[in-house]
C-alpha positions in Angstrom: -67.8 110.9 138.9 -65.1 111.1 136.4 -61.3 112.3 137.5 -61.5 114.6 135.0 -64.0 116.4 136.8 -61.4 117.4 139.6 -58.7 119.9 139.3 -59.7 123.5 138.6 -57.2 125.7 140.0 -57.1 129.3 141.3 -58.9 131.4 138.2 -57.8 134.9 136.8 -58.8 137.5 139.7 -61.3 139.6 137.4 -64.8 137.9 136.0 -67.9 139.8 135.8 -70.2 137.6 138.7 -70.2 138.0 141.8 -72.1 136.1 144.5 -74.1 138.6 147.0 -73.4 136.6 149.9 -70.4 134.9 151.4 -73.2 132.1 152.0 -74.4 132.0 148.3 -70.4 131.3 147.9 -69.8 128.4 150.5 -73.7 126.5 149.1 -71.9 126.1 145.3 -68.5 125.4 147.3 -70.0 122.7 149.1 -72.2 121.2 146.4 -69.0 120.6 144.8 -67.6 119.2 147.2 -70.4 116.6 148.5 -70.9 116.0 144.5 -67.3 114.7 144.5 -66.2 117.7 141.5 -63.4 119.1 144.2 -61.8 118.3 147.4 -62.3 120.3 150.4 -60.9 123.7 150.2 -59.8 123.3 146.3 -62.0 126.5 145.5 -61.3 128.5 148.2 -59.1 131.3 146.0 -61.4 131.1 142.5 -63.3 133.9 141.4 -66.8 134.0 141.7 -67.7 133.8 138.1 -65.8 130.5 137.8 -66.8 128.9 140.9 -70.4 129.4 139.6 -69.5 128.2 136.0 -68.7 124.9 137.6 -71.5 124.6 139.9 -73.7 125.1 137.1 -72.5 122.5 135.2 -72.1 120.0 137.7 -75.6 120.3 139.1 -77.1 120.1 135.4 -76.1 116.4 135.7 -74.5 115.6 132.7 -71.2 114.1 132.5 -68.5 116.6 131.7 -67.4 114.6 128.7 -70.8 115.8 127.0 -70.5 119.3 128.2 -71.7 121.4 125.4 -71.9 125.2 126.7 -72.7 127.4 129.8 -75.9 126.4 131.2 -77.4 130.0 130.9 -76.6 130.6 127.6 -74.5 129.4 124.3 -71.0 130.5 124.4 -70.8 132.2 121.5 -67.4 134.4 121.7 -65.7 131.0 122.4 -67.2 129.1 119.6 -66.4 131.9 117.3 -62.6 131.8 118.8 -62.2 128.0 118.1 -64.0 127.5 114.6 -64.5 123.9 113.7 -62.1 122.9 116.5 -65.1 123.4 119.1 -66.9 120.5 117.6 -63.9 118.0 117.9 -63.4 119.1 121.5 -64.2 117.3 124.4 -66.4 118.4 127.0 -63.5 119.1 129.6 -61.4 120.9 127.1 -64.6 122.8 126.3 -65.2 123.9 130.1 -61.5 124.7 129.7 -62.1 126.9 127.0 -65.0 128.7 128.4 -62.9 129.5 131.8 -61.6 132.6 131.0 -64.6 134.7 129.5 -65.9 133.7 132.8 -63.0 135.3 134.9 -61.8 131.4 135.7 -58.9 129.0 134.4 -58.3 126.0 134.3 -55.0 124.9 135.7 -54.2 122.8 132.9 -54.3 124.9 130.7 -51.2 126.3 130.6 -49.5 122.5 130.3 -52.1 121.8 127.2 -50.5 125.1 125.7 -47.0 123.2 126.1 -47.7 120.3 125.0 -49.3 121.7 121.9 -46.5 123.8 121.1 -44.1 120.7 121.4 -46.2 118.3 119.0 -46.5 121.3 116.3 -43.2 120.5 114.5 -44.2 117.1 114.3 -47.2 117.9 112.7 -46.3 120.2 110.2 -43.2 118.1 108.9 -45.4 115.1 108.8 -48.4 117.1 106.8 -46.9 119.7 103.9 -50.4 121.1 103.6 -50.3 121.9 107.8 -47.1 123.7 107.1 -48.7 126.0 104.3 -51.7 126.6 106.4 -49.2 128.0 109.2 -47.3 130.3 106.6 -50.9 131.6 105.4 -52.1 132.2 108.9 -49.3 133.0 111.3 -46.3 135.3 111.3 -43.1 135.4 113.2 -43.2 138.6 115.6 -39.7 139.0 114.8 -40.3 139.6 111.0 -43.2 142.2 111.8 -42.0 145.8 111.9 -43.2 148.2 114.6 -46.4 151.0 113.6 -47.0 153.7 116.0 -50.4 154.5 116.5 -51.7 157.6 114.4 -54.5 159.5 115.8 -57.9 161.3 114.2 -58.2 163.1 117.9 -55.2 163.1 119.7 -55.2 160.5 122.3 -59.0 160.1 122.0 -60.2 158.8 118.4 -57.1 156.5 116.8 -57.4 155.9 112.8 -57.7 152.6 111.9 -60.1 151.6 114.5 -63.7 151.5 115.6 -64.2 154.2 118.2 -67.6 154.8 120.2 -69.7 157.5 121.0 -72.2 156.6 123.5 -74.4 158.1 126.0 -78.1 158.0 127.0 -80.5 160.0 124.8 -80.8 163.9 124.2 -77.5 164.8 125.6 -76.1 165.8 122.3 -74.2 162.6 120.7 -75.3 163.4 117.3 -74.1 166.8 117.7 -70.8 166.1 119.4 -70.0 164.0 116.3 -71.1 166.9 113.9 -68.4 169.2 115.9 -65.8 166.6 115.3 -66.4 166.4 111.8 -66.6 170.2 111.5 -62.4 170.4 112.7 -62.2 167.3 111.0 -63.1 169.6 107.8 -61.3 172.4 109.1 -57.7 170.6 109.4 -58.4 171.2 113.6 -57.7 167.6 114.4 -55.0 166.6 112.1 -53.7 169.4 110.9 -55.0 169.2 106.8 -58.7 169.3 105.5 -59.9 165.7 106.2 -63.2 164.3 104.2 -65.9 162.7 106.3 -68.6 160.2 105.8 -71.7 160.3 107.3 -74.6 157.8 108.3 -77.3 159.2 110.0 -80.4 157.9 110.3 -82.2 160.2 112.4 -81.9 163.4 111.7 -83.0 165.0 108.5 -80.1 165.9 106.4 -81.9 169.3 104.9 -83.4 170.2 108.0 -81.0 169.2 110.9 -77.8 168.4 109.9 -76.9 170.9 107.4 -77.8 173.7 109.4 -75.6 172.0 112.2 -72.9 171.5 109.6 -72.7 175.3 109.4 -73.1 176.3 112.5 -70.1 174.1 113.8 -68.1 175.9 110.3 -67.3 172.8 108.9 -66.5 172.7 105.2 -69.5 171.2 103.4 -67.8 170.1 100.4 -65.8 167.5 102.2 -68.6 166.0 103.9 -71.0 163.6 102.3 -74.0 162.0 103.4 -75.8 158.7 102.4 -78.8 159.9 101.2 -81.7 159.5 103.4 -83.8 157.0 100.6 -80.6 155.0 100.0 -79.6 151.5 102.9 -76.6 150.4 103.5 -76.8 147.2 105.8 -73.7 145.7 108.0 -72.0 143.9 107.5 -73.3 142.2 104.6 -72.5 146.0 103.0 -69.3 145.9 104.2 -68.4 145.8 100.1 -70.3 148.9 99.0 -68.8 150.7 102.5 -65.2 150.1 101.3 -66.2 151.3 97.6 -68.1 154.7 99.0 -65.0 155.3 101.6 -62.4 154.6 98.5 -64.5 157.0 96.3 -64.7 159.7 98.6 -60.9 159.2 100.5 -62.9 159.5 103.9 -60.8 159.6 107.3 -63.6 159.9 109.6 -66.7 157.8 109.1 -70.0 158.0 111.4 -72.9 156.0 111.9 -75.4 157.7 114.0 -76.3 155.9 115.2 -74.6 152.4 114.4 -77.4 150.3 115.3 -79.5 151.8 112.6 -77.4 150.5 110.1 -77.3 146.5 110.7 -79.1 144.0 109.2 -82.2 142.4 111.3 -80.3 139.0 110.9 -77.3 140.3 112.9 -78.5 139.9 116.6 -76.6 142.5 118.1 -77.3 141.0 121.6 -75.0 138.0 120.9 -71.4 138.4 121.3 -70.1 136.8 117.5 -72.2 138.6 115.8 -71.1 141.8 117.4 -67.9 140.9 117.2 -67.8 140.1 113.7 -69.3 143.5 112.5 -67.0 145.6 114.6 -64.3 143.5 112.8 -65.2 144.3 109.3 -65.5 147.9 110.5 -62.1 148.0 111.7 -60.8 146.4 108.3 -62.1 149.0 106.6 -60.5 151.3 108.9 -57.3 150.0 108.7 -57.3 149.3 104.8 -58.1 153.3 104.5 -55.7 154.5 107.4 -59.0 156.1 108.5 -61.2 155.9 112.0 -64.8 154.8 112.1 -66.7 157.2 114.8 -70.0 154.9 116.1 -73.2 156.6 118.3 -74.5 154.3 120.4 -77.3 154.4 123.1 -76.9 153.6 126.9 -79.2 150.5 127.9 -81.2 150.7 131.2 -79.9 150.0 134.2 -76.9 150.6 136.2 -74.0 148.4 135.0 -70.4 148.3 137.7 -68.7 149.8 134.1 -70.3 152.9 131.4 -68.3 150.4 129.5 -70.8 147.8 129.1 -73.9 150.2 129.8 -73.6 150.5 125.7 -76.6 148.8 124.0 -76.5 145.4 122.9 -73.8 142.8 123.7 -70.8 143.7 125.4 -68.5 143.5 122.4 -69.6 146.4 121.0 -67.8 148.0 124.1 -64.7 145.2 124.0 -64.1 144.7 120.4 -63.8 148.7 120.4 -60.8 150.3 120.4 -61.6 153.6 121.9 -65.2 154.6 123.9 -65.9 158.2 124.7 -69.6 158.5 126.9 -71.3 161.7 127.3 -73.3 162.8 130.4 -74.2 165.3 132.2 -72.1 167.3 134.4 -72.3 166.7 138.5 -70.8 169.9 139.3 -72.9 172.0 136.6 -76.5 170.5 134.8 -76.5 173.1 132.4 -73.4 171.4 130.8 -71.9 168.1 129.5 -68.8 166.3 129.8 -67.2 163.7 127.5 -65.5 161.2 129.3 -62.7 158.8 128.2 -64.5 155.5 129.3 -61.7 153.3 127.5 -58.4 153.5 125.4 -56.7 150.2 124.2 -53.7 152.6 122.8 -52.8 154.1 125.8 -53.7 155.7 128.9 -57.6 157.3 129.4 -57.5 161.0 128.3 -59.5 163.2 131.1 -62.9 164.4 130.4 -63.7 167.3 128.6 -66.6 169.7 128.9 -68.8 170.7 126.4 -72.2 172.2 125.6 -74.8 173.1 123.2 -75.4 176.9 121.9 -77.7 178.5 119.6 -76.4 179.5 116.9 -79.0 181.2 114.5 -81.6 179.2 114.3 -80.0 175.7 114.9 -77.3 174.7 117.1 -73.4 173.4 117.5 -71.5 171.7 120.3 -68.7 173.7 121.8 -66.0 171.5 123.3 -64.3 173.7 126.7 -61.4 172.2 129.2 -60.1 168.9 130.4 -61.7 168.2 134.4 -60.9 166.1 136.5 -63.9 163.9 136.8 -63.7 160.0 137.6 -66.5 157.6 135.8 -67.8 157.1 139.3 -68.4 160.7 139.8 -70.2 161.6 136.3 -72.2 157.8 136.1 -72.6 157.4 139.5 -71.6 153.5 139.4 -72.5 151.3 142.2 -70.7 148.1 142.6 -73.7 146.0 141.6 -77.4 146.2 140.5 -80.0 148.3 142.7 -82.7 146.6 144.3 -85.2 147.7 142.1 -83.1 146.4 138.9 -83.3 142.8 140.6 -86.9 142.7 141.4 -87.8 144.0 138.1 -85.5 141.0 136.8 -87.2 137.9 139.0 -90.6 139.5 138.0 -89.2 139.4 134.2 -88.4 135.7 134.5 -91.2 134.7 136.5 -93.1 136.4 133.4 -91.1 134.2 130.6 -91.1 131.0 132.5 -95.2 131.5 133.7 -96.0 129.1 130.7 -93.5 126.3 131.3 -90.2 126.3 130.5 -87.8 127.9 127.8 -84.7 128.1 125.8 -82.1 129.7 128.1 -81.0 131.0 125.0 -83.9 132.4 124.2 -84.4 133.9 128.1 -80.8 135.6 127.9 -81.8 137.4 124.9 -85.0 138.6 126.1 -83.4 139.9 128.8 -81.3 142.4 127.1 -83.5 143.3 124.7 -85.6 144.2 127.6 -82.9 146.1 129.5 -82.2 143.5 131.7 -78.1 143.0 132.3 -76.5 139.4 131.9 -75.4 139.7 135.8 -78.6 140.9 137.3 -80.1 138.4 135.4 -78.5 135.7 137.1 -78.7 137.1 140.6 -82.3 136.8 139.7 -82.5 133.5 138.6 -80.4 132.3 141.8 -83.2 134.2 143.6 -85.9 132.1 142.0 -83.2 128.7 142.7 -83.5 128.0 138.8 -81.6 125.5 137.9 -81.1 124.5 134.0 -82.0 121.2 132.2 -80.2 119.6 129.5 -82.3 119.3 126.1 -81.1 116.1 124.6 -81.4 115.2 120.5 -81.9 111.4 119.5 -78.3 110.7 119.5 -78.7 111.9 123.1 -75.9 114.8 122.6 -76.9 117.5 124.3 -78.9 120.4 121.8 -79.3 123.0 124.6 -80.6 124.1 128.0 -83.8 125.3 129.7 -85.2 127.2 132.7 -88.1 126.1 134.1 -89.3 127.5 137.7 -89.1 125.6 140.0 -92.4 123.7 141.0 -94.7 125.7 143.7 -92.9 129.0 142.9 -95.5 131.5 142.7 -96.1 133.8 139.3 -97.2 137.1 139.5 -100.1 138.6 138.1 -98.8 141.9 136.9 -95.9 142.1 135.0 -94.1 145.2 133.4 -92.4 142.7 130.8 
């Protein structure tokens, strides 16, 4: 065992694993320890999602100096973060890298930062193209001039942002984002006429959303539609977007839902990808001084956040800058709230009522008052996953691994497509005592991972995956 291997110091206090027993804890603890990664007691104050990141890389066996991503899966948000670099880095500045979307950190890092910052003027005067790149790239804080942050919806949908409806079906999304863009129309939110721009995808626009149109009294001729023959696919289309936004001056924009409207070659379960299309949304956003409203669905299961209940990875919910979730009401079933899940811009507004009326022969929402409802009380969040969520998820790895084993890669995106979360997931595959296996290329770098069962585990017959 290498020195470098030693080291890791107390990790950020928040990351998304957690063990379910103090025992599961002290077994990774002590494999460290008799594996000669730590010294006794070194990783008594991380958090549970680094502590396991570790373990999992030192019992895959491969020397940290090869260390090419988290055993369970690629890690794709950091890759996307470090560009090229991530090829030229070593497998401990890698680990180091990976630390914090893990809740961990390495204790080093902060001295790496300084260090870094004392060569850069050494650099830059030794390499006039470095110093250009820097110019092109960065910007002194002190030369950028303050923007207070304007507002669609007060306190609730911010222009030049991504903002996201979501909520589990038949609950009125689609319509909640019709009312919006009837005072929209109306000059309700803003306090002028606003034009809107609307994707939807599953409602007919003769049938359904015109008659909703009217019956929330927004002004017609300042909403337009993408026809219903016509595509439009993220973010490729991020060009023809900005052309029909520029055309039409729209300040509110919504996909309903989003999902419908990116390309099959965007895999919406992996974090880049997601990350990258809400990006180009919010450029567009920002370009026009206008907010982009998304629908989104809620995926099974029942996550310790609404936040990351959204479908697909969880940068939908991150990369977002404001999430508004509908449910039902717990005090009254005949109604709706909207709750403020998250606001980067400020504090969370409370959650409002609303509900659905006739009127004529098709139907509006009517927003009512603020209550005072918590997202525990309206999502009834438990701290982790119900039994039932974890027995479905061993019997949904027992079913992918019954032929021999597979790309963890591979797994991990089953498993959300399948409405299987990223931490039940791994309970389940500690369950099962999977551990992963390093696929090697012929220069012997490492090419990716692999679950296997392990031998004499028994596969079911009947599977609901």
């Amino acid at each position: 065992m290498t020195e470098s291997r030693n080291g890791f110091g107390p990790p950020a206090a928040n990351g998304g694993f957690t063990y379910e027993t103090d025992d599961e804890r002290q077994n990774d603890r002590d494999f460290l320890v008799e594996q000669g990664w730590i010294k006794p007691g070194e990783a008594d104050g991380w958090s549970d999602a680094a502590l396991e990141m570790v373990a999992e890389a030192c019992d895959s066996g491969v020397p940290i100096e090869e260390f090419d991503e988290i055993p369970y899966g690629p890690l794709d948000e950091v890759m996307f973060k470090y560009g090229d670099r991530w090829n030229s880095m070593s497998g401990v500045e890698r680990l180091i890298a990976a630390a914090p979307y893990l809740g961990g950190r390495y204790y080093r890092g902060d001295q790496m930062a300084r260090e870094l910052a004392e060569n850069a003027p050494t650099v830059v005067k030794a390499n006039p193209d470095a110093a250009e790149k820097l110019d092109r790239l960065l910007v002194r804080m002190d030369e950028v001039e303050s923007r207070r942050i304007e507002w669609l919806w007060r306190d609730r949908i911010p222009l030049r942002a991504v903002t996201l409806l979501a909520g589990i079906g038949g609950l009125g999304k689609s319509q909640a984002s019709l009312a919006i863009a009837g005072e929209a129309t109306r000059g309700d939110l803003t306090g002028h006429p606003e034009t809107v721009l609307l994707f939807t995808a599953e409602d007919d626009l003769e049938a359904v959303v015109k008659p909703r149109l009217t019956a929330t009294k927004a002004d017609a001729a300042l909403v337009y539609a993408l026809r219903m023959n016509a595509e439009l696919w993220l973010p490729d289309g991020i060009e023809e977007l900005r052309e029909l936004v520029r055309v039409t001056q729209a300040r509110l924009i919504i996909f309903d839902p989003l999902l419908a409207y990116v390309a099959e070659e965007t895999e919406t379960h992996k974090e880049r990808d997601v990350r990258v299309l809400i990006r180009r949304l919010h450029d567009v956003a920002a370009e026009f001084d206008a907010a982009v409203l998304a629908v989104m669905h809620f995926k099974k299961g029942a996550e310790a956040d609404a936040l990351y209940r959204v479908s697909g990875a969880a940068g939908f919910g991150n990369a977002a800058r404001s999430v508004l979730a509908a449910a039902r009401d717990p005090n009254d079933d005949t109604r709706r709230v909207l709750v403020h899940v998250k606001n980067n811009y400020g504090v969370e507004k409370p959650a409002i009522r609303f509900e659905v009326r006739q009127v004529g022969d098709s139907s509006a929402v009517v927003f009512g008052e603020e209550v005072n409802l918590t997202q525990r009380e309206v999502f009834g969040q438990r701290p982790g996953p119900e039994p039932e969520a974890q027995d479905e998820a061993v019997e949904f790895l027992r079913s992918e691994l019954a032929d021999g084993p597979r790309s963890a890669k591979d797994v991990v995106a089953d498993a959300k497509a399948a409405g299987v979360t990223e931490a039940t997931l791994r309970r389940a595959k500690k369950r099962l005592h999977i551990r992963p296996a390093p696929v090697r290329g012929d220069d012997n770098k490492i090419t990716g991972w692999v679950w296997a069962l392990p031998e004499g585990e028994v596969v079911s017959e009947t599977s609901d995956f």
